[in-house]
N, C-alpha and C positions, 0 to 999 in steps of 0.2 A: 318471542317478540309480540308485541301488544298489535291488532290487524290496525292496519293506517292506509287513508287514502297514497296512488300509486298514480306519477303523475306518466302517462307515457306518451302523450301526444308532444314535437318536439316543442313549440313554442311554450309551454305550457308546465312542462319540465324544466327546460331552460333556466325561465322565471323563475322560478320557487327554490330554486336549487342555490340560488344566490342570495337569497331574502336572508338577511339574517335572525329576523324573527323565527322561521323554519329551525334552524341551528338550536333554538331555546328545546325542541324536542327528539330525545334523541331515539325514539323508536320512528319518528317522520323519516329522519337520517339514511337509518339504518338499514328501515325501507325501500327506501328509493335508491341507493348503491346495488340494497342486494337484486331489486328487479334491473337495474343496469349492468353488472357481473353477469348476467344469463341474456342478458335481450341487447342490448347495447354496449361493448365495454370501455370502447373507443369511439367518440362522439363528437362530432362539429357542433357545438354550441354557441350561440348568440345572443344570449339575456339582452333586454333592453336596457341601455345605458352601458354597456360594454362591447371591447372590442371583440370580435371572433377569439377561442381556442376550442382545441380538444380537452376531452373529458375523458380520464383517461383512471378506472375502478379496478383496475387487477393488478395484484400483488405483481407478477410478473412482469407486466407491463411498465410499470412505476418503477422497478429497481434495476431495469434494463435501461430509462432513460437516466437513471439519477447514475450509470454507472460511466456512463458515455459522455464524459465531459469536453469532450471536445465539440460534438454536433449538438448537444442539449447544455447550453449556458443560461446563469439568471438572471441578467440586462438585457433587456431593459424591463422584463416585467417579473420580479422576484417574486411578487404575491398579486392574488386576484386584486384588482380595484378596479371602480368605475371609471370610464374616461373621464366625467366632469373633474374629481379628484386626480386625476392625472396632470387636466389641462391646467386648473387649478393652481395645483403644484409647482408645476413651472411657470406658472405665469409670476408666480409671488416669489419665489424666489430662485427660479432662474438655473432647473433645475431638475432630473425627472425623479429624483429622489428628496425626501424629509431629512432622510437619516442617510449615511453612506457607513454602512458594517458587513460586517462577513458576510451576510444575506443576500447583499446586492453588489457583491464581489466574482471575477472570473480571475481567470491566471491571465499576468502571472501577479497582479494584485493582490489576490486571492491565499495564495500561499503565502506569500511576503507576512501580510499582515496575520496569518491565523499561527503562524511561525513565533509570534509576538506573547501570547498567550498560554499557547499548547503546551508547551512543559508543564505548566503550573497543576492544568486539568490534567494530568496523565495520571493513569492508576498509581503508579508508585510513589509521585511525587504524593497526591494526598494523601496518603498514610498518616502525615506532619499532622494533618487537621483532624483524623478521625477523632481523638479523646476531644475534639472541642463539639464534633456534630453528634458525637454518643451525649457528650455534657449537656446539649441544647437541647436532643431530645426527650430526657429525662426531665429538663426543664419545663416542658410544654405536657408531656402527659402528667407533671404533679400542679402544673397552671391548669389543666385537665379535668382535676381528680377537686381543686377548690371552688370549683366552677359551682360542685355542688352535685352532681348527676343528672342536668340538663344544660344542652348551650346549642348554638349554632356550629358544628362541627368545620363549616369552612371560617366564617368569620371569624369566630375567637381563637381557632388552633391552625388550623391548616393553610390559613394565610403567613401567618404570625412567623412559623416556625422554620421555613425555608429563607425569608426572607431576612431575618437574622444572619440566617448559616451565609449569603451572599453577602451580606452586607459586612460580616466579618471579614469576609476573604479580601474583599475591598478596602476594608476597612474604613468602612462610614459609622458614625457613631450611631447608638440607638435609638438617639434622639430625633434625629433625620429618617427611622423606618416611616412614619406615617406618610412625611410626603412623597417616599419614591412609592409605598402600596400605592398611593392616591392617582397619580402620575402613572404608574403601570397600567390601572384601573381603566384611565382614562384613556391611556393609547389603544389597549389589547381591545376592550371595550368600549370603543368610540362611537358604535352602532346600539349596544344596550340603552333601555333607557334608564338604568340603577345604576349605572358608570358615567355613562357618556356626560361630556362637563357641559354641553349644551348643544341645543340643535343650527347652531353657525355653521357653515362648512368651513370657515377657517378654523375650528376648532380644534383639529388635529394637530395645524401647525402650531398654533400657542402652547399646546402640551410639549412638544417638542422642544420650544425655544423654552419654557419651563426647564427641562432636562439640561438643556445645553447653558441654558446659567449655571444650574447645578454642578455641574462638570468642569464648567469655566472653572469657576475658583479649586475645585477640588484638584485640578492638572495645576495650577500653580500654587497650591499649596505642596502639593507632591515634589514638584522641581526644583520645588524651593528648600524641602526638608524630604528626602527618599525615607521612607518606613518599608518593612518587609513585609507587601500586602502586593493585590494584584494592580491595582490602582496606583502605586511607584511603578511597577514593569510598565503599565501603557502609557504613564506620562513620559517616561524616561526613555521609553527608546524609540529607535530612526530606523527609517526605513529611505534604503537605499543612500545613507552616509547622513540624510538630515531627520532633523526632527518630526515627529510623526505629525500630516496638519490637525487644525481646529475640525475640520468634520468630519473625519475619521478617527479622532482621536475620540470625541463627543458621540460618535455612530458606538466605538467600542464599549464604552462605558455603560453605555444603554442598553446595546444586546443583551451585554452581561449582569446587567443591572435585574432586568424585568423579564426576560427569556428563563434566568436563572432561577429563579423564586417562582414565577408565575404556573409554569408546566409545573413543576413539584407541586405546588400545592395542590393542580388541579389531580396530578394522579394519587395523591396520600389520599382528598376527601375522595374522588373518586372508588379508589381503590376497597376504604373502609366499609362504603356502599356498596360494594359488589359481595365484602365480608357479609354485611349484615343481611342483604339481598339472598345469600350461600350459606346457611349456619352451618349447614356439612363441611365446607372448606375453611368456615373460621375456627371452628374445632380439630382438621387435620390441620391445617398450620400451628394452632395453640400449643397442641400437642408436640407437635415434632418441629419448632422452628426451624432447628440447627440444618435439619433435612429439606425442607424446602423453604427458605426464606429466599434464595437466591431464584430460583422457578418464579415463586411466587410476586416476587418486585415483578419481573420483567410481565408476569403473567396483568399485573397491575397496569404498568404503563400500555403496554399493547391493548388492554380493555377498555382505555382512559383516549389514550393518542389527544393530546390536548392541543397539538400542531394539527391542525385541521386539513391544512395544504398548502404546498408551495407552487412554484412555476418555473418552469424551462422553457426556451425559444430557441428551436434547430438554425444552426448556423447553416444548413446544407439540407438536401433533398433527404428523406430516409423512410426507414420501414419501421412502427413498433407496434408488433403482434400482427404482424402481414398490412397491415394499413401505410398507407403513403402519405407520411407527415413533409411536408412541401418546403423548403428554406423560407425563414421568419414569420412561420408559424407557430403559438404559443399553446403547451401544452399544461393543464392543472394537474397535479398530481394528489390526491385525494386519499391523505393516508389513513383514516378511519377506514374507507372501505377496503385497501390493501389487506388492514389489518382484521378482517373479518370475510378475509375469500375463502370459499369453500375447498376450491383446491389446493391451499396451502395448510388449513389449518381440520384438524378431525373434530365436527362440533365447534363452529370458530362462536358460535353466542350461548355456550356454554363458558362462566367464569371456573379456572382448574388448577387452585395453586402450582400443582406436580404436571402440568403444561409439558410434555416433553417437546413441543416445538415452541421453542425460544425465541427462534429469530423473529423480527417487527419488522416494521420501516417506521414506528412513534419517533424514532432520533433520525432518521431520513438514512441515507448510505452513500458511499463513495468521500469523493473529498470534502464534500460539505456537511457529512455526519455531522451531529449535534457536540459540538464543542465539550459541552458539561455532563454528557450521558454517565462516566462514571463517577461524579459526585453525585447527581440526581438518586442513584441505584444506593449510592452508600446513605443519603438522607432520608430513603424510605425503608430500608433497610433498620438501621438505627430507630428509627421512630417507632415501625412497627413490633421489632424484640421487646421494646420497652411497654407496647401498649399492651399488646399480648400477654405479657406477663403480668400484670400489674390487674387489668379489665378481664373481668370474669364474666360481664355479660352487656351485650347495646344493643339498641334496638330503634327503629325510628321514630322521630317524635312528630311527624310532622310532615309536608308532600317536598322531596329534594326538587329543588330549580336548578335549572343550569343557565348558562351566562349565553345571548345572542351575538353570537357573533359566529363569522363563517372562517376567522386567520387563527384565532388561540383560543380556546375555551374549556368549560367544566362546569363542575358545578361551584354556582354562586350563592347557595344556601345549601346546607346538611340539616335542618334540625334532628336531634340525637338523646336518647334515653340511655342512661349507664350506669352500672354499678362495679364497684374496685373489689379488688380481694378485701 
């Protein structure tokens, strides 16, 4: 890791831990978790402009609360935000949510609706789809290969090429990828200033009402004529005998929309960056795909964790990791740093195709596990046999950026040097 200033006075940490400019570097990051895993791991913080929670850095920690669904629920604070945007929020529409999806769901809501979807993403079920996401990635590393042997590796491919694979399952035409990327862009990236649609603070809500026209017509197009996509299942079905409403119908479509595409692309450019960062491991995976491509995805996303953090608020008094979390107390769960604790992983900032510790929390655990975790695995999986095979040699062209933000992020430029067999 690259030495970086270490904030550890608390107001002073607090602060910078929330800045989403901070977020744009990930050795800053990586830094400040790892001196809080050893010095602090469980933390009462109070940034300015937000309400009190715990800050909460160990892997153990983190997947004891996410397992306890009953004392650790996501309402009413599902993701970090500032109060202005809270009060904000409901002041405009009357409401402590934008959106209402699996995120900001408890039981028995929570199951009803994720009951909705979940066959579809099940291992076995997508099988149906693999010849279409092998088809797509072959598409994208000979879109790759025309480029010429320079491009921006997130921009032109790694955006491109998940967003497809969702937008098929959905079934939106091709013609409509630009404006859900744009629209994704702007939600996940609402803090960047290369996304962000402007410095309004209504600004978030128009991206939204954006989406939710989008989806308007598309649920009554669905109703109207059922197709075998995912997007006929959520128009068409009821929950609890009636029809599913307008904002959880419009919440669904979103999760799935930009949750789906977005993390993948961040862990494929990611991922390639840690190959080309590793030439030792991009030569044993070259070599032996068959044998580690499965290590190696998951070794990707745990290096990537493009879910930055969620939230939980103890319905009841409790303990985690000896600490006395008090009833309606809000706790951050901080899955990059989970994903790089020392006691869970041997060399956790060493990148290791043949990782023989697999397990992460990048798809989070328990009942709100990551909806999509086993298409995501089969999309990098897919993408990477093909590049591998195909790319005898990359290298970087240029300094990678990543995207500012502190809820979903990665890298927002790759530039890349390459040559084909």
């Amino acid at each position: 890791m690259v030495e970086t200033a270490i904030y550890t006075s608390s107001p002073e940490l607090d602060d910078e831990l929330v800045k989403s400019q901070n977020w744009g570097n990930e050795d800053w990051v990586h830094a400040q978790f790892q001196w809080l895993r050893i010095h602090d791991p469980i933390r009462k913080i109070e940034p300015q402009g937000y309400d009190p929670f715990w800050s909460l850095t160990r892997f153990e920690d983190i997947l004891n609360v996410e397992q306890d669904k009953e004392t650790f629920i996501n309402d009413p604070r599902p993701i970090l935000a500032p109060k202005l945007l809270e009060v904000l929020i409901e002041q405009m529409v009357g409401r402590r949510h934008l959106v209402r999806s699996l995120i900001t769901m408890d039981a028995p809501d929570h199951l009803q609706y994720r009951a909705v979807a979940q066959p579809w993403f099940m291992r076995g079920n997508l099988r149906k789809i693999e010849d279409t996401v092998n088809r797509l990635a072959v598409m994208y590393v000979n879109r790759l290969q025309e480029l010429g042997g320079e491009c921006d590796f997130v921009k032109d491919i790694a955006i491109w090429y998940p967003i497809r694979v969702i937008m098929s399952i959905l079934g939106v035409p091709e013609s409509d990828e630009p404006l859900m990327m744009k629209l994704t862009q702007e939600l996940f990236g609402s803090a960047d200033p290369d996304t962000r649609r402007s410095f309004e603070q209504t600004a978030l809500m128009d991206v939204v009402e954006d989406f939710n026209k989008y989806f308007r017509e598309l649920t009554e197009a669905r109703r109207k004529d059922p197709t075998d996509d995912v997007a006929s299942v959520i128009a068409n079905s009821r929950i609890n005998g009636e029809t599913m409403p307008e904002l959880e119908t419009n919440g669904y479509y979103t999760i799935i929309a930009t949750a789906g595409h977005d993390t993948t692309s961040s862990s494929i450019s990611g991922g390639l960056l840690a190959l080309i960062q590793n030439p030792e491991q991009f030569q044993l995976l070259a070599r032996e795909p068959v044998r580690f491509m499965e290590t190696a995805v998951d070794e990707m996303i745990r290096w990537v964790t493009p879910v930055r953090q969620f939230m939980r608020t103890a319905t009841r008094d409790a303990k985690v990791g000896g600490t006395d979390i008090l009833a309606g107390d809000s706790c951050v769960l901080w899955y990059p740093s989970a994903n790089r604790d020392e006691s869970v992983y041997d060399d956790p900032f060493e990148f290791r195709v043949d990782r023989h510790e697999t397990k992460h929390l990048a798809f989070g655990y328990g009942v709100h596990v990551c909806l999509g975790q086993h298409l995501a695995r089969m999309e990098l999986s897919a993408f990477f046999k093909e590049f591998l095979r195909r790319v005898k040699h990359v290298e970087l062209n240029g300094e990678p950026k990543y995207s500012q933000s502190v809820f979903v992020g990665g890298l927002k430029s790759l530039p890349i040097r390459y040559q084909f067999e």
